[in-house]
ROKETOR-637253 format. One record per residue (C-alpha): residue number from 0; residue in one letter; z, x, y. Coordinates in nm, 4 decimals. Example, Ala and Ser with C-alpha at 12.3 -4.5 7.8 and 13.67 -1.06 7.14 Angstrom:
2
ROFI   pos   code         zz         xx         yy
ROFI     0      A     0.7800     1.2300    -0.4500
ROFI     1      S     0.7140     1.3670    -0.1060
//
This chain:
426
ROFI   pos   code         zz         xx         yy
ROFI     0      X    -1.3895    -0.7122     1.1788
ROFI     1      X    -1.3754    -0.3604     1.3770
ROFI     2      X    -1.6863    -0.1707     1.3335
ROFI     3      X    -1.5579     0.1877     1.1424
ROFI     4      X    -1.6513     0.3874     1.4298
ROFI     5      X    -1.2871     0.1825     1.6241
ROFI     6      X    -1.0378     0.2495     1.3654
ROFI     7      X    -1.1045     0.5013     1.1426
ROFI     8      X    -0.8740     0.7647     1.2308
ROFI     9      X    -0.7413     1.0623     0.9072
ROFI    10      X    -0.7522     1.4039     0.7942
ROFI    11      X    -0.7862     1.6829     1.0447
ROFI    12      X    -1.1339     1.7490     0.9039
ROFI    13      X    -1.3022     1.4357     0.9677
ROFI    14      X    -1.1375     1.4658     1.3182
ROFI    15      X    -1.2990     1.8104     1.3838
ROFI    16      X    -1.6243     1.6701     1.2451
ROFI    17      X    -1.6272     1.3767     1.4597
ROFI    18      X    -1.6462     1.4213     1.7909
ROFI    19      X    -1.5375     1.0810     2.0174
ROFI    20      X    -1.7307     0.8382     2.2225
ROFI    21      X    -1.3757     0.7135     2.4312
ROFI    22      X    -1.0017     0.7851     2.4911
ROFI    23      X    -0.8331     0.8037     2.2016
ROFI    24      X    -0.5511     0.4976     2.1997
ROFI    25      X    -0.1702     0.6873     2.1876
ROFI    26      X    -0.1730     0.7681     1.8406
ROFI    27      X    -0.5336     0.7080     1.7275
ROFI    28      X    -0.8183     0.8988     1.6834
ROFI    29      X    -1.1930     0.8118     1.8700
ROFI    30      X    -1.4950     0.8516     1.6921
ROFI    31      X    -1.8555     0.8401     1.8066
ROFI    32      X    -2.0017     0.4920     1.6531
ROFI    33      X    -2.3030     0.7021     1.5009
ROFI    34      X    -2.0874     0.8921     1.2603
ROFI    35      X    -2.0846     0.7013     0.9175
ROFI    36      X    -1.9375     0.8277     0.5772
ROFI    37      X    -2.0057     0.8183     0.1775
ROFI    38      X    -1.7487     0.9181    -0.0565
ROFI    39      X    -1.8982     1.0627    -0.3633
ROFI    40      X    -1.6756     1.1840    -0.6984
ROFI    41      X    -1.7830     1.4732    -0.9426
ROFI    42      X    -1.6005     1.5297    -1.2640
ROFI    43      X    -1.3494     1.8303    -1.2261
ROFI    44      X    -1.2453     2.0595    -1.4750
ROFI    45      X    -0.9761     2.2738    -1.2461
ROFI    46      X    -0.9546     2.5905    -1.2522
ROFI    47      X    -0.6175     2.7610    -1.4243
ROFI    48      X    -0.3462     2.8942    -1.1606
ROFI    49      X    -0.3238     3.1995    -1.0353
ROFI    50      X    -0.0585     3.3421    -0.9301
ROFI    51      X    -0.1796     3.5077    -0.6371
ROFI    52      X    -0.2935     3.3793    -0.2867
ROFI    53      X    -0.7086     3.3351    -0.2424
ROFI    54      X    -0.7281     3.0819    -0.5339
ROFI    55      X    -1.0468     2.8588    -0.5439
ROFI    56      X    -0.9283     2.5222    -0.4093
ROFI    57      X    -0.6716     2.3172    -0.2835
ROFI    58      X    -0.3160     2.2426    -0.4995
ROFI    59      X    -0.0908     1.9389    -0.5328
ROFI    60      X     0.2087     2.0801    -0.3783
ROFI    61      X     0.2267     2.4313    -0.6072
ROFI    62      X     0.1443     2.2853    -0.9286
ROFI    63      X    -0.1991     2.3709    -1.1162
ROFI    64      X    -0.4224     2.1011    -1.0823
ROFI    65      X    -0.7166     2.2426    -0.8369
ROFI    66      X    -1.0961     2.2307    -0.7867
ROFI    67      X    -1.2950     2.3716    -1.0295
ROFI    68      X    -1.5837     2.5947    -0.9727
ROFI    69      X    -1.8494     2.3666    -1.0933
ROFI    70      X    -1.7581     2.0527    -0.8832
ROFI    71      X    -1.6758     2.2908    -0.6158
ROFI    72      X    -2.0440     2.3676    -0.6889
ROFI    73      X    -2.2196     2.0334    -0.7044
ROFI    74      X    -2.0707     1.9145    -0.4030
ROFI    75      X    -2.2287     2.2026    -0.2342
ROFI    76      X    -2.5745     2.1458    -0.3643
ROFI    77      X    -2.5477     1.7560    -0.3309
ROFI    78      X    -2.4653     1.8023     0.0468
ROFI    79      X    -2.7700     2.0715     0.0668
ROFI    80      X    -3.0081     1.8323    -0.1424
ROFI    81      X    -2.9365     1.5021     0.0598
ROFI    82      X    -2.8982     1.7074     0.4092
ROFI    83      X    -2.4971     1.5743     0.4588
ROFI    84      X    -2.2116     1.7426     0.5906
ROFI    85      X    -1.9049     1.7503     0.3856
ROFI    86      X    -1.5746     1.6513     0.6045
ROFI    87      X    -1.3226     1.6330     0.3533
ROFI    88      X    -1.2482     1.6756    -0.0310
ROFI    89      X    -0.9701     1.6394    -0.2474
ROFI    90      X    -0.8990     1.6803    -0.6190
ROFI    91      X    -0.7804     1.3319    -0.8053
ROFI    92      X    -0.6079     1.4303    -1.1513
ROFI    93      X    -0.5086     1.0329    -1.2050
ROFI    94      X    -0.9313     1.0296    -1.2597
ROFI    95      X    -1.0072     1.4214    -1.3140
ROFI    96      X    -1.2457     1.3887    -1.0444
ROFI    97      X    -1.3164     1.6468    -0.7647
ROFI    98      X    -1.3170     1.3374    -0.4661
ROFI    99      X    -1.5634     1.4263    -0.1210
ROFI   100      X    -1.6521     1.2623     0.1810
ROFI   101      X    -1.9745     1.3020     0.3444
ROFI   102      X    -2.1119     1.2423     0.6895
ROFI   103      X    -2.4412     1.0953     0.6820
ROFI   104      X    -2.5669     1.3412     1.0495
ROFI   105      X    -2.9014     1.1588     1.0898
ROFI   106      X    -3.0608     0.7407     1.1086
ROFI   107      X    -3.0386     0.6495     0.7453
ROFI   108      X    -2.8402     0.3579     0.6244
ROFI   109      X    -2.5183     0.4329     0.4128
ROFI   110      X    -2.6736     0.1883     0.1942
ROFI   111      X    -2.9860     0.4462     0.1537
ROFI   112      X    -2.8305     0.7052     0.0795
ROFI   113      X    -2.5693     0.5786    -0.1542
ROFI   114      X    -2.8675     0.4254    -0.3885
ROFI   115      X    -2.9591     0.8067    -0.3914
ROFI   116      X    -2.6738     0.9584    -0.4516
ROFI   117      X    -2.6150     0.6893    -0.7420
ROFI   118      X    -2.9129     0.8233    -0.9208
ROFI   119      X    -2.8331     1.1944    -0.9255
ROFI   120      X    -2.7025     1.2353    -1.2814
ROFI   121      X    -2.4381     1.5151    -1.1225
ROFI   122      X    -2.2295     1.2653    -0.9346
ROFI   123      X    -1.9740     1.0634    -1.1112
ROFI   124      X    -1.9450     0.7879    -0.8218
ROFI   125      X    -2.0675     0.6895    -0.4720
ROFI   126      X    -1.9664     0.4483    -0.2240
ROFI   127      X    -1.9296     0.3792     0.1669
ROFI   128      X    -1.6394     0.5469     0.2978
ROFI   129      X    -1.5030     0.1510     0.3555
ROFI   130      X    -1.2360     0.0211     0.5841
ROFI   131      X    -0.9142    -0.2002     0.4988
ROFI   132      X    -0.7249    -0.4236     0.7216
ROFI   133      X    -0.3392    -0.5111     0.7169
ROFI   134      X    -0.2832    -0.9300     0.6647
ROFI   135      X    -0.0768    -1.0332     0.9562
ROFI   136      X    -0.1090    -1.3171     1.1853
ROFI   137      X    -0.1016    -1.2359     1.5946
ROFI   138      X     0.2425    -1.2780     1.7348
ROFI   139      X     0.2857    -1.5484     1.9671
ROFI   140      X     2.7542    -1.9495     0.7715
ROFI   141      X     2.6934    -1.7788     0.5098
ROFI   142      X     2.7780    -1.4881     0.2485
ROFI   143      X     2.6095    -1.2623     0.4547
ROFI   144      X     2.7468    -1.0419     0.7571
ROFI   145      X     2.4357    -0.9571     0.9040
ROFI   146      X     2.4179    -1.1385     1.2442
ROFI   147      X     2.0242    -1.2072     1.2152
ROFI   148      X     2.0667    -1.3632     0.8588
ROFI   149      X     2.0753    -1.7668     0.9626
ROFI   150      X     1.7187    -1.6718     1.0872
ROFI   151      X     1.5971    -1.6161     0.7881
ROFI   152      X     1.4848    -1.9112     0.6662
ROFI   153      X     1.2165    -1.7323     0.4290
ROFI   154      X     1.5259    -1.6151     0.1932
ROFI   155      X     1.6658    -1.9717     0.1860
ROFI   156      X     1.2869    -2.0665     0.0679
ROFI   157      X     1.2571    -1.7719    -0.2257
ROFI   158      X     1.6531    -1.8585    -0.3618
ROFI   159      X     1.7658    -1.5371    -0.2207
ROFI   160      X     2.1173    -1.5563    -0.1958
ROFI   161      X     2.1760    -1.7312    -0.5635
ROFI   162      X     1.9910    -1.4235    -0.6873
ROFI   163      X     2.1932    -1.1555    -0.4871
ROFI   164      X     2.4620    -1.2918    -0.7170
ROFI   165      X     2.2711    -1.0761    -1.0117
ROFI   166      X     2.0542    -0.8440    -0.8715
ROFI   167      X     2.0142    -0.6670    -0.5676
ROFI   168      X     1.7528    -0.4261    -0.6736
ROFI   169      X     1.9623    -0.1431    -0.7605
ROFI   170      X     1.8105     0.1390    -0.9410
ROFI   171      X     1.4222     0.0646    -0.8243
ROFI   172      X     1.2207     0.2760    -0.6728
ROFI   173      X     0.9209     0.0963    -0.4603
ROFI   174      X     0.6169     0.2489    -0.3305
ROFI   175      X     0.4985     0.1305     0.0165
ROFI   176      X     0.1643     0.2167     0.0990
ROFI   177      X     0.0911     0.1254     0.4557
ROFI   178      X     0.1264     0.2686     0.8176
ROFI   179      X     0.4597     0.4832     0.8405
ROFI   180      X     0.8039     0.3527     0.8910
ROFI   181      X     1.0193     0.4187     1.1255
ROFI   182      X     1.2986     0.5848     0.9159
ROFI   183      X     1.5679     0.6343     1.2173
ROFI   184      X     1.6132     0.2276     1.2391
ROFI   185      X     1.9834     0.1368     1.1413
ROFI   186      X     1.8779    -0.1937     0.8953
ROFI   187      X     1.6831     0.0871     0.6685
ROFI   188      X     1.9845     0.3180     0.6303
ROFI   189      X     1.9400     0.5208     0.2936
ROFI   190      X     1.6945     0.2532     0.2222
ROFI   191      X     1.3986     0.5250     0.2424
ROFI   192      X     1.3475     0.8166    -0.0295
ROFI   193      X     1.0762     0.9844     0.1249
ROFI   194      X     0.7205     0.9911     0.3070
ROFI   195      X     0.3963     1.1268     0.2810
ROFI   196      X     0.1468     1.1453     0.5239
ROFI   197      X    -0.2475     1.1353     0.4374
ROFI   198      X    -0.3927     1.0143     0.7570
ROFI   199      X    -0.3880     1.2952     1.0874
ROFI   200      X    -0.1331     1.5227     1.1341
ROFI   201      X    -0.0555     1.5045     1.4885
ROFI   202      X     0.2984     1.3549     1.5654
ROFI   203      X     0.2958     0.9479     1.6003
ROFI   204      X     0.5799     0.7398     1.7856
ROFI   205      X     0.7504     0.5501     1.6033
ROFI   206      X     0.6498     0.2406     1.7820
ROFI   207      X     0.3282     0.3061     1.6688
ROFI   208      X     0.4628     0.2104     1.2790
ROFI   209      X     0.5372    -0.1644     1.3301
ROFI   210      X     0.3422    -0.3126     1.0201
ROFI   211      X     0.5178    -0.0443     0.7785
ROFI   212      X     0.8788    -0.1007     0.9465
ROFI   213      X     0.7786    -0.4438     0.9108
ROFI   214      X     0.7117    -0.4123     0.5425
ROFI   215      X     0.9808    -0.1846     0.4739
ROFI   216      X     1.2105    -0.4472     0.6252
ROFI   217      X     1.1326    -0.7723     0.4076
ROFI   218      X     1.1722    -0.5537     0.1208
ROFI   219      X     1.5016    -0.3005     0.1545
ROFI   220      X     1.6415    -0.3876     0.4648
ROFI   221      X     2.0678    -0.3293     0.4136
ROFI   222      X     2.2600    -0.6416     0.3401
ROFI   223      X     2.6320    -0.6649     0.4876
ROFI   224      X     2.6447    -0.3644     0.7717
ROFI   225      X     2.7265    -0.6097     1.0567
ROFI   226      X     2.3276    -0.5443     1.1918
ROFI   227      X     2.0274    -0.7243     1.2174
ROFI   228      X     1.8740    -0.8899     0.8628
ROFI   229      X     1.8756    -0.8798     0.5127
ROFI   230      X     1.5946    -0.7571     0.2465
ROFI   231      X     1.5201    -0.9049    -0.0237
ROFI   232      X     1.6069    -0.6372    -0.2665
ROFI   233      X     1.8838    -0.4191    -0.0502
ROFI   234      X     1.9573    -0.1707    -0.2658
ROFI   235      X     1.5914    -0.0703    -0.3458
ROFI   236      X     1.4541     0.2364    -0.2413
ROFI   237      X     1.1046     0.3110    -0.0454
ROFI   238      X     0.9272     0.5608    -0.0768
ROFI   239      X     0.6336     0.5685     0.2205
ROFI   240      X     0.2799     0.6546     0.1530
ROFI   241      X     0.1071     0.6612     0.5101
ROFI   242      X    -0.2434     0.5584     0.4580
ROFI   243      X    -0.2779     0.3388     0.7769
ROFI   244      X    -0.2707     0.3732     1.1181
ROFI   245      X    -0.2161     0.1097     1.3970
ROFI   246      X    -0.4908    -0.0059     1.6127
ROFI   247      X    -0.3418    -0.0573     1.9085
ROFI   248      X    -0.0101    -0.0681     2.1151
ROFI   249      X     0.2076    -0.3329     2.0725
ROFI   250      X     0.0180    -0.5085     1.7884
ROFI   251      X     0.0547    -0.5190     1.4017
ROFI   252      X    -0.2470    -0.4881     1.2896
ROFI   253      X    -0.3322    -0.1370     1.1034
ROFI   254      X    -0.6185    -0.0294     0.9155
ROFI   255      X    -0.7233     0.2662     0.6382
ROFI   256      X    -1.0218     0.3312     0.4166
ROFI   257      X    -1.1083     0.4486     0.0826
ROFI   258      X    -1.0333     0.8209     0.1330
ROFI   259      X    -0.6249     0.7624     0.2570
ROFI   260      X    -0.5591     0.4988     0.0338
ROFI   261      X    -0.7145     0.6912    -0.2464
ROFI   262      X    -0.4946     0.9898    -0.1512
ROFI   263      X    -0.1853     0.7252    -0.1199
ROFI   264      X    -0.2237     0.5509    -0.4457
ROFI   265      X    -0.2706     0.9277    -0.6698
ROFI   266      X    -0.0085     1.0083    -0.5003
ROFI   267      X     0.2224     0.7734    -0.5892
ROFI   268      X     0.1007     0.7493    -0.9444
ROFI   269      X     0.1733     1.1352    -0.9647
ROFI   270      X     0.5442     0.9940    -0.8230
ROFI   271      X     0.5850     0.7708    -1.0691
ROFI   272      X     0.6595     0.5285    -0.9111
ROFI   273      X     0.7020     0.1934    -1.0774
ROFI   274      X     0.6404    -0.0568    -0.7960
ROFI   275      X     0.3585    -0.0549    -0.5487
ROFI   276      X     0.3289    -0.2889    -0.2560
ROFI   277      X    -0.0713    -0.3074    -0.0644
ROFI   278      X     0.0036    -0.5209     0.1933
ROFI   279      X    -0.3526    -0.4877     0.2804
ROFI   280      X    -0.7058    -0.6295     0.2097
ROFI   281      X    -1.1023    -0.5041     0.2618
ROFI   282      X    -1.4107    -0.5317     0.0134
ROFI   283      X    -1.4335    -0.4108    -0.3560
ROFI   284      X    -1.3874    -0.0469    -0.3911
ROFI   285      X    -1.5152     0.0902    -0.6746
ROFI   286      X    -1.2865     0.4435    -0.6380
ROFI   287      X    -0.9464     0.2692    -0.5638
ROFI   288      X    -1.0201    -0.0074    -0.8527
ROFI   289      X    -1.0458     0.3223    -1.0874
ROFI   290      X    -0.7667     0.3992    -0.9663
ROFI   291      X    -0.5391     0.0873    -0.9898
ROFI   292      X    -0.6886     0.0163    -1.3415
ROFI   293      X    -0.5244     0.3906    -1.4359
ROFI   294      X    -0.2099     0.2709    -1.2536
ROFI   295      X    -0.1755    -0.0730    -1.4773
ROFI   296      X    -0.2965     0.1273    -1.8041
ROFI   297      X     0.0431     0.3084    -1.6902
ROFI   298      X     0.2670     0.0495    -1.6603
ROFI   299      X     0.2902     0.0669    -1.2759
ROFI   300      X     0.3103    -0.2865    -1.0962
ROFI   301      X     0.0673    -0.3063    -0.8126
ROFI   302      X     0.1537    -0.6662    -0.5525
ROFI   303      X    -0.0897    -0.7116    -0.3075
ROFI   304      X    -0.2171    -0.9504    -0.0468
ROFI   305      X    -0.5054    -1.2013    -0.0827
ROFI   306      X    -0.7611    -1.2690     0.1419
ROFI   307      X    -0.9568    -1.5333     0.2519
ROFI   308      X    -1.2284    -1.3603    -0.0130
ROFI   309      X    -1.1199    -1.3793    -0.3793
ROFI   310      X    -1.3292    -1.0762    -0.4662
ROFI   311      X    -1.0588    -0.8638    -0.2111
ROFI   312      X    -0.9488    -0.5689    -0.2815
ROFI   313      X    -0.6460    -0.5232    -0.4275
ROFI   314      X    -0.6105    -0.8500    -0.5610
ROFI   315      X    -0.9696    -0.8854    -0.7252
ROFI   316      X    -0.8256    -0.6438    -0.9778
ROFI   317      X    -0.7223    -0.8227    -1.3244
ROFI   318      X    -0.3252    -0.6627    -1.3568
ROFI   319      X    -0.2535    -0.6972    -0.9945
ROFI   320      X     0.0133    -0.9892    -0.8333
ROFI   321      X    -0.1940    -1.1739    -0.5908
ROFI   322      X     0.0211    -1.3656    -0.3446
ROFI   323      X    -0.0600    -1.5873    -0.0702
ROFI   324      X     0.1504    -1.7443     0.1930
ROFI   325      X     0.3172    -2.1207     0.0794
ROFI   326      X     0.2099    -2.3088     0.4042
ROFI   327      X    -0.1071    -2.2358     0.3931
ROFI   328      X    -0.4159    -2.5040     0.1943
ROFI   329      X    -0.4813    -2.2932    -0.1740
ROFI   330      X    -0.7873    -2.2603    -0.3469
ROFI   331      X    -0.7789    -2.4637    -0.6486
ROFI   332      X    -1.0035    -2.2202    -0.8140
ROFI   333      X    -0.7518    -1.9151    -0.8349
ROFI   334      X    -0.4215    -2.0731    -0.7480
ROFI   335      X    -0.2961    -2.0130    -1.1036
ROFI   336      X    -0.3673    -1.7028    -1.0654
ROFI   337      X    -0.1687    -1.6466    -0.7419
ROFI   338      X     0.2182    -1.6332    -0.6192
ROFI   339      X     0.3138    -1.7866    -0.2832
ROFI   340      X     0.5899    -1.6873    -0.0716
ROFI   341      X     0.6327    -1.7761     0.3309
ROFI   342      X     0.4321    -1.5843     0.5502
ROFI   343      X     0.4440    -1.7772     0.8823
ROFI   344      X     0.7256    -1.6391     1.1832
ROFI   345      X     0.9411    -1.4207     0.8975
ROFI   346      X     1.2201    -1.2232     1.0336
ROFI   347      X     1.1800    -0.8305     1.0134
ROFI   348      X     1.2337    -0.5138     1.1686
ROFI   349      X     1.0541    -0.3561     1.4518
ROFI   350      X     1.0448    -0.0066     1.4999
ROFI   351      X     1.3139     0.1614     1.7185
ROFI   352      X     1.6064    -0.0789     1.6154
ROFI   353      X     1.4352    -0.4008     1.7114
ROFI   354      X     1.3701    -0.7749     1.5271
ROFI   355      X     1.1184    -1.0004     1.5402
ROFI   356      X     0.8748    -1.3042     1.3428
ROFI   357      X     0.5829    -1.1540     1.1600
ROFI   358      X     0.3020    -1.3905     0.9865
ROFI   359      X     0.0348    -1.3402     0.7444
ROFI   360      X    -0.0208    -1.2689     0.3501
ROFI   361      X     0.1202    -0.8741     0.4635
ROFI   362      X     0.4489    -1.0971     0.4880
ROFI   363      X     0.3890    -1.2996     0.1749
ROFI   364      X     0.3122    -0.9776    -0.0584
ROFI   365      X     0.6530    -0.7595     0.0588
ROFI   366      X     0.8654    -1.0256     0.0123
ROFI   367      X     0.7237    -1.0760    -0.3438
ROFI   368      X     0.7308    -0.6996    -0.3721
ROFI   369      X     1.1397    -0.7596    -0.2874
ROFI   370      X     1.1363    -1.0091    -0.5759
ROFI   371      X     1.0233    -0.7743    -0.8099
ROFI   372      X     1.2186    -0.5419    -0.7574
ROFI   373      X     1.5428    -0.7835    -0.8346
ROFI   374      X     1.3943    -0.8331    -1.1478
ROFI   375      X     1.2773    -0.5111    -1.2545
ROFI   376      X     1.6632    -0.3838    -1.1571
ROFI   377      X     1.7641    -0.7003    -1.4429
ROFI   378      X     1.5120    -0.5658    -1.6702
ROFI   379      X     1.3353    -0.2534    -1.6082
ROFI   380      X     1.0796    -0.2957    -1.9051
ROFI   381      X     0.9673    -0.6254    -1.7629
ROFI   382      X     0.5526    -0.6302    -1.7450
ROFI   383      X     0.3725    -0.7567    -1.4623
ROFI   384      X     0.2552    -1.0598    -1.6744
ROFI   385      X     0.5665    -1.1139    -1.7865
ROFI   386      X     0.7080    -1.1105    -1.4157
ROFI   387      X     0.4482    -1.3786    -1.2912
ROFI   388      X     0.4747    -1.6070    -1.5848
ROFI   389      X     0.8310    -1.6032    -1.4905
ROFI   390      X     0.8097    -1.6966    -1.1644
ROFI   391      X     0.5758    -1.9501    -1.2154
ROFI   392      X     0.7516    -2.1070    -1.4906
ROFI   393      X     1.0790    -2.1452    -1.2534
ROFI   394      X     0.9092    -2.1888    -0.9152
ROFI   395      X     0.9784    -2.5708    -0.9538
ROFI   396      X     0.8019    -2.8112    -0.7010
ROFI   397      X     0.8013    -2.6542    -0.4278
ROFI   398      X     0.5302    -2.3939    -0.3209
ROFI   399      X     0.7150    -2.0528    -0.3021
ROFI   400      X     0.8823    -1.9277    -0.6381
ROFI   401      X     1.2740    -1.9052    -0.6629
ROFI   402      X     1.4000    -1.5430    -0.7219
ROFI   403      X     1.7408    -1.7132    -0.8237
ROFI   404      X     1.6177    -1.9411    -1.0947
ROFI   405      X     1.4073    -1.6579    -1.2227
ROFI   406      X     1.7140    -1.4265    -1.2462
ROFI   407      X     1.9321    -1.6854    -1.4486
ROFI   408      X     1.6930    -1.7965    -1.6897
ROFI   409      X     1.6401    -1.4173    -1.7818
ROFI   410      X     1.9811    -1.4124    -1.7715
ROFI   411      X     1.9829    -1.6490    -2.0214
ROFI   412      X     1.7407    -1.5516    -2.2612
ROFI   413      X     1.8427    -1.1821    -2.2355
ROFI   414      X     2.2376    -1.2243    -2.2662
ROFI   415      X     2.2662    -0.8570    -2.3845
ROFI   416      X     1.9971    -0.6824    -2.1595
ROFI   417      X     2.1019    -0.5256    -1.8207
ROFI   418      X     2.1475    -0.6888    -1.5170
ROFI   419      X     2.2188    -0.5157    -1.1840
ROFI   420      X     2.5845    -0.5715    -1.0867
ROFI   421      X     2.6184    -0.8040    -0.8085
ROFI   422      X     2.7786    -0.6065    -0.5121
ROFI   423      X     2.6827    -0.5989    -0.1505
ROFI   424      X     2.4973    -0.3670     0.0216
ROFI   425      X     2.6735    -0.0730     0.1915
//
């Protein structure tokens, strides 16, 4: 695993802070290896609005959640009582927390001073600033007009095309929180709603977005325009929550750590977004846990990748839809537990209108994500329990679960519920 000081690369603060130890790769950030970060939470009562500029605090988009004075406060003090420098901070309403990161300027551990900080009664929470990795493997006739669809052996696997027949994901909104997407790419054509950035503001290419267009792809991509592929759910839409940020040229693999994926989760919880795919994986995280648990107390459906660890994060989290990839040996000791879905040489997009095979449990989750959706389009008031007892209970002998035999038997037992029309993608 990359040490933090070769891919941690977000807000405009940290990148100030930070100064760098070698060349920047085209669209990431150095940072010297000695520079290592705690994230510490304070409980925030925000201020009112006012209705004038010079307010105390920053603002979710002009509403009047802010900072209040006395976290504002404590955050001071705490960085003047444990000699730290304070890089970033952000306001969580999801948690009512008043969220910081800290750079630890001298030789103690992160461990060290974390089992300080946890014993200050004024701090709510505090943790390593951690990393998270992306799940994909290195690269090495039919109803359907698109001219990549016989590639796609994956939808033959999941039962696909039986469920297009009923649902197509119409009507569901899905949050993907990942590197960006390349929006311009003609297979994700009024596929995407919107993005939000929480990682650096300087301008990326869009080559440097290949795990998100990836993602973005298996999910939404448009069914029947005479190009490329077919998602699984073509008439979803994505909305993009850039978190992560590619490590290198020509490669999928992407990384992001507590602080962005903190930001990218509120934020989509603030959306409302019913759907969340975390194509990702890294160690328990106390903060993002928080704020997954407040996601699921919500109703919100999180999917998410599992790793070779089964105390990963997301997918250590009771609520969440673990999936891992059907050709791969499962663990006996969570495989009821767990969805499977192909994740070796899938067809998807690349970024600036190209196609190509993508592998890993990053695969495995957005296709399930895809699957979802289809059903949540038949049923919007389905539960995320409901939704894997489903699958399972239709997934017949075969490894990988069967989106069409899911589809008709909640046809069947819900003749007078609504199911997504069955037309093709435009």
């Amino acid at each position: 695993m990359r040490s933090l000081a070769h891919i941690c690369a977000w807000a405009v603060l940290i990148l100030s802070a930070a100064g760098s130890s070698r060349p920047a790769a085209a669209g990431e950030p150095g940072f010297d290896p000695a520079h290592r970060f705690v994230v510490v939470t304070f409980a925030n009562e925000p201020l009112r609005a006012v209705p004038h500029a010079g307010t105390t605090g920053s603002r979710y988009g002009g509403d009047s959640y802010s900072i209040g004075q006395s976290a504002y406060a404590r955050a001071r003090r705490v960085a003047t009582t444990y000699s730290l420098r304070q890089v970033a901070s952000w306001p969580i309403r999801a948690l009512a927390i008043h969220c910081v990161v800290y750079e630890i300027p001298d030789s103690r551990s992160v461990a060290e001073v974390v089992t300080a900080l946890t014993k200050d009664p004024r701090i709510a929470l505090a943790q390593p600033l951690q990393e998270f990795h992306t799940l994909t493997d290195p690269q090495q006739p039919s109803s359907y007009n698109d001219p990549l669809y016989g590639l796609q052996s994956n939808l033959v696997s999941l039962g696909i095309s039986s469920a297009h027949a009923r649902s197509q994901g119409a009507g569901v909104r899905v949050a993907l929180i990942d590197t960006g997407v390349d929006t311009k790419h003609p297979d994700l054509h009024d596929r995407i709603s919107g993005t939000q950035s929480f990682i650096e503001s300087q301008p990326r290419p869009a080559s440097s977005y290949r795990h998100g267009t990836a993602m973005a792809g298996l999910i939404a991509a448009v069914a029947n325009n005479h190009v490329g592929m077919v998602g699984i759910a073509p008439l979803a839409q994505i909305e993009v929550f850039e978190a992560c940020w590619q490590l290198r040229p020509n490669a999928d693999e992407a990384a992001c750590n507590t602080f962005t994926l903190a930001k990218a989760i509120a934020a989509a919880l603030e959306s409302r977004l019913p759907l969340i795919n975390l194509s990702i994986a890294g160690p328990p995280d106390p903060l993002l846990a928080a704020l997954v648990r407040r996601g699921l107390q919500r109703g919100a459906i999180f999917v998410g990748s599992i790793a070779e660890a089964a105390t990963s994060f997301p997918t250590n989290i009771e609520g969440v839809i673990a999936v891992g990839g059907s050709e791969t040996q499962r663990d006996p000791q969570r495989s009821a537990a767990v969805l499977f879905a192909p994740a070796s040489q899938v067809l998807t997009l690349r970024p600036e209108n190209e196609y190509d095979f993508e592998s890993g449990t990053s695969v495995a989750a957005a296709e399930m994500t895809g699957i979802v959706a289809l059903l949540l389009s038949a049923d919007s008031h389905l539960s995320a329990a409901s939704i894997v007892s489903l699958l399972q209970e239709t997934a017949g002998a075969g490894p990988s679960i069967d989106a069409g035999a899911a589809l008709a038997k909640l046809d069947a037992e819900r003749p007078g519920g609504r199911l997504a029309s069955a037309r093709s993608a435009r």
